[in-house]
C-alpha positions in Angstrom: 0.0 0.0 0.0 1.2 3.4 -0.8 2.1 5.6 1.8 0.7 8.8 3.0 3.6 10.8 2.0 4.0 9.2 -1.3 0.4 9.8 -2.5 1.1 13.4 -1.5 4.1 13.6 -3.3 2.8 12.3 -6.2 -0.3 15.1 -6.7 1.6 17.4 -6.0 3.6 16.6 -8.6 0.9 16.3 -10.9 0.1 19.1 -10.4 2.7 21.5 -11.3 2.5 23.7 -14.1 6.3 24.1 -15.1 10.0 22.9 -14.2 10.5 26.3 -12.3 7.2 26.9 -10.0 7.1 30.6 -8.8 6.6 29.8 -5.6 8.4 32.9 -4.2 5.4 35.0 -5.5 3.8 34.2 -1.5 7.2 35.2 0.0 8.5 37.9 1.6 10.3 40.3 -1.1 13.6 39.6 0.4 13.1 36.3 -0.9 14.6 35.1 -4.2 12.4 34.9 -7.1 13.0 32.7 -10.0 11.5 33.9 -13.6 9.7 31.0 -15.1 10.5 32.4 -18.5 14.0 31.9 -18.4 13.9 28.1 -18.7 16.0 26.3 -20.9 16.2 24.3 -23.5 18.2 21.0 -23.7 21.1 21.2 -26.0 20.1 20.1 -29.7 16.4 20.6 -28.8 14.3 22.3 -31.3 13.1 26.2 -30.8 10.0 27.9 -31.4 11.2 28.5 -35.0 12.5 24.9 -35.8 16.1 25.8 -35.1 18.4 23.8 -33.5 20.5 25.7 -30.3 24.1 24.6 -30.8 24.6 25.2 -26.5 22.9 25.6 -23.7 23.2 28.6 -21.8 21.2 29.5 -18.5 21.3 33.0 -16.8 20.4 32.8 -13.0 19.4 35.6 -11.0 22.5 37.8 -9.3 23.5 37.9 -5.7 26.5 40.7 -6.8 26.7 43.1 -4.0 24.1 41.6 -1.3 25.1 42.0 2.3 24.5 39.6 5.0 24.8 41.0 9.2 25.8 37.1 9.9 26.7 33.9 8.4 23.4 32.6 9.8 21.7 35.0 7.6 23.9 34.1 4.8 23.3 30.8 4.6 19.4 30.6 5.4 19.1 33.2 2.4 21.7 31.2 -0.3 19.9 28.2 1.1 16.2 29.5 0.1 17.8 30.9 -2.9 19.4 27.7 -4.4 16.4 25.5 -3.6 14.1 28.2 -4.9 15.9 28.7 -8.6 17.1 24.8 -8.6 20.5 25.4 -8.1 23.1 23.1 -6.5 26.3 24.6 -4.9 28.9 23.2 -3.0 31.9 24.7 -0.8 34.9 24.8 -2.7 37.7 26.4 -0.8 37.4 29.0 2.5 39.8 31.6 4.5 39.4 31.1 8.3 39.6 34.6 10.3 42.7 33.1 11.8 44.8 32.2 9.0 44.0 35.6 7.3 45.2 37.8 10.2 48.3 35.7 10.4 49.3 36.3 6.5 48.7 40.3 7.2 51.0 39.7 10.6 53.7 37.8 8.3 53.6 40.5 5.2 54.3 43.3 8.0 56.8 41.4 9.3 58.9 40.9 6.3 59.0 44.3 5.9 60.4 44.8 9.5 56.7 46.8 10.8 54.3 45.6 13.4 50.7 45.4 11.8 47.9 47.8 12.8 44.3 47.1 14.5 42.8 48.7 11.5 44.0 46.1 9.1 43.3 42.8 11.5 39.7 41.5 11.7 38.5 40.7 15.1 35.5 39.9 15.3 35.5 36.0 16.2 31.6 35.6 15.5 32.7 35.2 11.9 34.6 31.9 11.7 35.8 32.5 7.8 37.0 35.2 5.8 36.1 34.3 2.7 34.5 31.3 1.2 34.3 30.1 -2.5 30.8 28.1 -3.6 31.1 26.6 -7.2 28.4 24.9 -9.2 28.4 21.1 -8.5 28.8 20.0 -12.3 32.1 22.4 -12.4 35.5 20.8 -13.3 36.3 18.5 -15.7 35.8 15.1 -15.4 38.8 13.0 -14.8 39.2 9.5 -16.5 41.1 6.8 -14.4 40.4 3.8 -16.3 41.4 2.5 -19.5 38.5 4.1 -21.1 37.5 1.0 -22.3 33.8 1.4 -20.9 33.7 5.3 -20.6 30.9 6.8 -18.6 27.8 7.8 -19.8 26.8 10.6 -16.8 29.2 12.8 -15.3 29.1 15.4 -12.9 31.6 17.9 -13.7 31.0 19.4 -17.1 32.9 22.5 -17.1 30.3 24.9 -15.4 31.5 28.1 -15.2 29.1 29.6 -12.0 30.7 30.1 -8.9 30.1 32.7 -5.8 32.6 34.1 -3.2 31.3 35.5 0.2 33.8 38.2 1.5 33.9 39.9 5.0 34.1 43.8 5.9 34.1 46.1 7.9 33.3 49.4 8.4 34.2 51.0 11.4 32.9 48.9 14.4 30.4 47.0 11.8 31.4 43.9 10.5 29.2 42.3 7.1 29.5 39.9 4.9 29.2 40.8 1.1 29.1 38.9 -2.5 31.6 40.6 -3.7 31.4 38.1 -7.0 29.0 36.2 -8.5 28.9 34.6 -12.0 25.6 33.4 -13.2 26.2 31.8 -16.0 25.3 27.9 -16.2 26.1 25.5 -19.3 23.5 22.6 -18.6 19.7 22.9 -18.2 18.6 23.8 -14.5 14.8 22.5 -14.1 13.0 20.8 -11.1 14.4 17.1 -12.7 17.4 18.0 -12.5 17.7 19.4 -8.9 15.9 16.3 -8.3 18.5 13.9 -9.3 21.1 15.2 -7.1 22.4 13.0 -4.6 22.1 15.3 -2.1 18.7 16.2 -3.2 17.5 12.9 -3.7 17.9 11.3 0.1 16.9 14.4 2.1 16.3 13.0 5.5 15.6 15.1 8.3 17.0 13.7 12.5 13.9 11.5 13.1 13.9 9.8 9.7 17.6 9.0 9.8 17.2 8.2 13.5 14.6 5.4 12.4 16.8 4.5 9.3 19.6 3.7 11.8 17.4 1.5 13.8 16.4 -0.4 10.7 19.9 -0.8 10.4 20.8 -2.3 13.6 18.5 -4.7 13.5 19.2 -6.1 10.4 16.7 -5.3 7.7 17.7 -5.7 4.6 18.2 -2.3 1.9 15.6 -3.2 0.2 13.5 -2.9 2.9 15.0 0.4 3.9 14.7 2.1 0.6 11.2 1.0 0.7 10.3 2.3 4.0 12.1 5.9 2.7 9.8 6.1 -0.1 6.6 5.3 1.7 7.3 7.2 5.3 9.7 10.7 3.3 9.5 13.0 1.3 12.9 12.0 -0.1 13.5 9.7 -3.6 16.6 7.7 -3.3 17.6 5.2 -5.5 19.0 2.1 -3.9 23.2 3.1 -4.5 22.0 5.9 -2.3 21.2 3.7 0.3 23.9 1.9 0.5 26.3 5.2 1.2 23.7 6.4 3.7 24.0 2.8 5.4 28.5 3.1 5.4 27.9 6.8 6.6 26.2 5.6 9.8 28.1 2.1 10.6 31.6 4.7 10.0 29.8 7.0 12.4 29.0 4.6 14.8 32.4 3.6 15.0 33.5 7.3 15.8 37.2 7.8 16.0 38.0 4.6 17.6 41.0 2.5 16.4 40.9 -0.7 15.1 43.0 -2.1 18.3 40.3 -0.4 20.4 37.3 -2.4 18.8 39.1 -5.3 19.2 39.5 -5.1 22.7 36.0 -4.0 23.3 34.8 -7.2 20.9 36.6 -9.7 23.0 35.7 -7.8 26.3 32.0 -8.8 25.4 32.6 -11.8 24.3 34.4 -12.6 28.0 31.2 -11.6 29.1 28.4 -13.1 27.4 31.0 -16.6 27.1 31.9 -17.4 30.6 33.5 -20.4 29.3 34.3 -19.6 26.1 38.2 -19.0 24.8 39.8 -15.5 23.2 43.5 -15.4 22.3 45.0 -13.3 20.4 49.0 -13.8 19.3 51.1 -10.7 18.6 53.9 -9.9 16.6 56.8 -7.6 18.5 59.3 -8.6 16.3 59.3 -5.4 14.2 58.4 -1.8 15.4 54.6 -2.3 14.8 52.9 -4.4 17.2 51.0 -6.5 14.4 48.0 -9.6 15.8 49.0 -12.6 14.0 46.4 -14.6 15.0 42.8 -13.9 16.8 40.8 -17.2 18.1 37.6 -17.1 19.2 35.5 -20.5 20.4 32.2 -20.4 22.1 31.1 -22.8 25.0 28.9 -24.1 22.5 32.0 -24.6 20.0 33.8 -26.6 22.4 30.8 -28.9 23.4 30.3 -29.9 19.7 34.0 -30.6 19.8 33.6 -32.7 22.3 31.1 -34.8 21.0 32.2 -35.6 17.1 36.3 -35.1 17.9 36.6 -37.9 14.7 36.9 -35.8 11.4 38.3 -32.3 11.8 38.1 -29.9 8.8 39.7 -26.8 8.1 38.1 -24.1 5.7 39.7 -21.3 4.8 37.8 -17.9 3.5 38.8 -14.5 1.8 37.5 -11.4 1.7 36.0 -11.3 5.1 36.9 -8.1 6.3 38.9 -4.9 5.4 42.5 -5.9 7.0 43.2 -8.8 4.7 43.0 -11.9 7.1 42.1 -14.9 6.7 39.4 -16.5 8.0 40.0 -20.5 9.2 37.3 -22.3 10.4 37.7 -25.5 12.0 34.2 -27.7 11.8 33.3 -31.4 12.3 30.6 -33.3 11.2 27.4 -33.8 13.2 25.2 -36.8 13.8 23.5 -35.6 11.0 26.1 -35.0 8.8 26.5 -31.5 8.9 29.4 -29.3 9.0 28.7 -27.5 12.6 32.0 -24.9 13.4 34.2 -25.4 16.2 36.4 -22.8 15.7 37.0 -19.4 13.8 40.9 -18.2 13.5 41.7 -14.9 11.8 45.2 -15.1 10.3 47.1 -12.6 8.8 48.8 -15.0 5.9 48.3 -18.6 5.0 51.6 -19.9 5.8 52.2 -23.5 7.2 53.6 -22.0 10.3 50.8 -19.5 10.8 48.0 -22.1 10.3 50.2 -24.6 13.0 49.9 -21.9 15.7 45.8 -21.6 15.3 46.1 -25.9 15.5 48.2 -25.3 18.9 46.1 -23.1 20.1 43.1 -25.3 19.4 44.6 -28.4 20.8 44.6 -26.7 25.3 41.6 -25.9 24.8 40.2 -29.0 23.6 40.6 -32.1 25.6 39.2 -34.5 23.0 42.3 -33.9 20.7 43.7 -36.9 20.7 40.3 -38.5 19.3 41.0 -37.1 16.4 41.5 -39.7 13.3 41.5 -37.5 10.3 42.4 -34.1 9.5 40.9 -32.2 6.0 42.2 -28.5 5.0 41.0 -27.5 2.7 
């Protein structure tokens, strides 16, 4: 069944007149205002008068000279202003308040003189400078294949609009100006194609991605999750979205712990919800890394399975398991059944005879029904 938002969503796109709705005309007139005659045509596409236009060329409206009290102001009004004439900018490059008094310190310096109040900004409610926004298909794109299969859509294209923020002062009054602002686009700017930005496209507000991230723990499936977007947001993802919204908050749940540190905390919890299970991990000091060479884990569970079919031992290895490049040994046996049940799970960092006899040593304490063994498989 079609959600609530969806069916919304869907009328009201049905109900729009043109790629650029006017809907600044109920605004304040501070508020930007797109014309809806200035709309584009697509490169090749046929004119009024059955002519052909060799390029496309879109005028947006100009910011040149608007002043801003704060970079709260700022940004509310480029924000309303991009969404509003379906524009998409990002931050290219930016001039903290710091580093630009230091450069005015250092150029007095050189020349031996101690630089004056009037030429240092001080005023620490402004974190930047100056800031650079470009258009998000400007650049060029960069080939780093073989250009066997070349790609069909690219981002960069060579647009030539960009925007730089500047701040002032006069007297005690500090302000924030666009000082420069080149309007100028070389691709078509319409509703569909504001749409199909990434950025655009999975729009997610703190509750919504606080409900994704639940999803996530629990183990639905993507699926599932870009379903649940589509009928509970107003957002439009497509399923590659998904998946870099779903590495975005498993890297951010991880926060700026190390590798070593998750480690520890992994086999910590696994002392504690395995009372009589075994952890070891071997360590290589021989070189100035400390580097684990071997991490065993074996549940109680593990080692009562053991226990009870010690006959046939197999040992299967696995690649590609995790990000560091070890591999994965599993020791199993056969059931009553004739199943392969696990008895064992060794991390290795190579697959070296001597590597893979240190994981068998460590299995055989552990294990008193060792020497029941009649048959050993690796696989």
């Amino acid at each position: 069944m079609e959600g609530l938002k969806r069916q919304k969503r869907r009328l009201a796109h049905e109900s729009e007149e043109s790629a650029y709705s006017s809907e600044g005309d109920e605004e304040s007139d501070d508020s930007p205002v797109y014309d809806p005659s200035r709309q584009p045509r697509a490169r090749g596409e046929a004119g009024g008068d059955g002519e052909r236009e060799p390029t496309t060329r879109v005028t947006v409206p100009s910011l040149l000279d608007k002043t801003f009290d704060t970079w709260d102001a700022f940004e509310a009004y480029f924000k309303s202003y991009s969404k509003q004439t379906l524009q998409t900018y990002y931050k290219r490059s930016s001039t903290t308040l710091g580093a630009r008094n230091k450069k005015i310190q250092a150029n007095y310096a050189k020349a031996g003189q101690v630089s004056p109040q009037s030429e240092l900004l001080l005023d620490q409610s402004f974190p930047h400078y100056f800031v650079c926004y470009l258009c998000t298909h400007s650049g060029t794109p960069k080939d780093r294949g073989a250009n066997k299969r070349p790609r069909r859509n690219v981002r960069p294209i060579g647009c030539g609009v960009k925007l730089h923020v500047l701040l002032r002062r006069e007297g005690a009054r500090y302000y924030l100006v666009i000082w420069k602002h080149e309007g100028e686009h070389n691709h078509r700017v319409g509703k569909q194609e504001f749409d199909q930005i990434p950025k655009n496209r999975m729009c997610l507000d703190s509750d919504e991605l606080a409900e994704v991230d639940l999803l996530r723990k629990v183990g639905v499936s993507r699926k599932k999750i870009l379903k649940f977007i589509w009928d509970n947001t107003e957002a439009e993802p497509c399923m590659i979205d998904v998946h870099n919204l779903l590495a975005k908050l498993k890297l951010s749940e991880n926060g700026d712990s190390s590798l070593s540190d998750r480690l520890s905390e992994t086999l910590d919890q696994f002392y504690e919800d395995e009372p009589y299970g075994v952890a070891h991990v071997d360590i290589d000091r021989s070189g100035d890394k400390h580097i684990a060479r071997c991490i065993i884990i074996q549940t109680s569970h593990m080692r009562s399975l053991f226990s009870c079919f010690p006959e046939v031992l197999l040992v299967d290895a696995t690649h590609g398991t995790n990000a560091e490049h070890y591999k994965l040994f599993s020791f199993m046996v056969h059931d009553s059944f004739g199943h392969g049940q696990h008895v064992q799970h060794a991390l290795l960092t190579d697959e070296r005879t001597e590597t893979l006899r240190h994981a068998i040593k460590q299995f055989k304490p552990c294990n008193p029904a060792w020497p029941q063994i009649r048959c050993v498989i690796v696989d």
